[in-house]
C-alpha positions in Angstrom: 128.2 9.0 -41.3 129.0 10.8 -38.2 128.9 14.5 -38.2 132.3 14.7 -36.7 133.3 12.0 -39.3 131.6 14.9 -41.8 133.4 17.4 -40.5 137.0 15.9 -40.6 136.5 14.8 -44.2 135.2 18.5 -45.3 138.5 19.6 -43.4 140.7 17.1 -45.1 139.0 17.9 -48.4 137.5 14.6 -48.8 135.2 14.2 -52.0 131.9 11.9 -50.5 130.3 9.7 -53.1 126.8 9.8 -51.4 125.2 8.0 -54.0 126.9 4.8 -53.7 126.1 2.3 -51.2 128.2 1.7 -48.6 129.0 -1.9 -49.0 130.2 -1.4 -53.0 131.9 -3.8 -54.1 133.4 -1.2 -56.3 134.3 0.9 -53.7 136.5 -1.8 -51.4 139.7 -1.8 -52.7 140.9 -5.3 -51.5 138.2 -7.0 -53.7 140.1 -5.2 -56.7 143.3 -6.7 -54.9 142.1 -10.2 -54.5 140.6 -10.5 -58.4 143.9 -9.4 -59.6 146.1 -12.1 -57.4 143.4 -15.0 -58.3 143.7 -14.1 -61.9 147.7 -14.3 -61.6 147.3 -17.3 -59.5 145.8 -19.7 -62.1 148.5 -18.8 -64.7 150.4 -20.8 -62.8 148.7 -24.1 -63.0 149.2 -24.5 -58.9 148.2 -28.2 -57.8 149.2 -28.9 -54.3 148.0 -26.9 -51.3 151.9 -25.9 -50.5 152.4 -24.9 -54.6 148.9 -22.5 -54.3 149.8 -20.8 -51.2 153.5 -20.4 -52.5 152.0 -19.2 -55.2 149.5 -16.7 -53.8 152.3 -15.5 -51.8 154.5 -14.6 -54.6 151.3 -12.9 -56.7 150.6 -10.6 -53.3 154.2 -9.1 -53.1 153.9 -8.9 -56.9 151.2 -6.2 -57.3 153.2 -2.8 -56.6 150.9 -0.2 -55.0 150.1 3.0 -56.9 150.3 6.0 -54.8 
């Protein structure tokens, strides 16, 4: 990282996990987002191309966001 990028993190009291690699699966949140709306997904049984992206639709606006 940056050093300005350092420096606005220690200012906005940002906790840096320095041991992780930077491409973690673990650490990108819209990989968590996407194995929870394909496992919703095939609980529908979705057959047709229309159904599945009907369907993936619906399982997106599903998930409510935790803040």
């Amino acid at each position: 990282m940056s050093p300005s990028t350092l420096v606005y993190l220690d200012n906005k009291n940002v906790c840096i996990l320095s041991d992780s690699p930077v491409e973690s699966p673990d650490l990108n949140i819209i990989e968590n987002m996407w194995e929870l709306v394909k496992k919703n997904i095939w609980t529908h049984h979705p057959i047709l191309k229309d159904n599945l992206w009907h369907v993936v639709q619906e399982e997106w606006y599903a998930i409510h966001m935790i803040t």
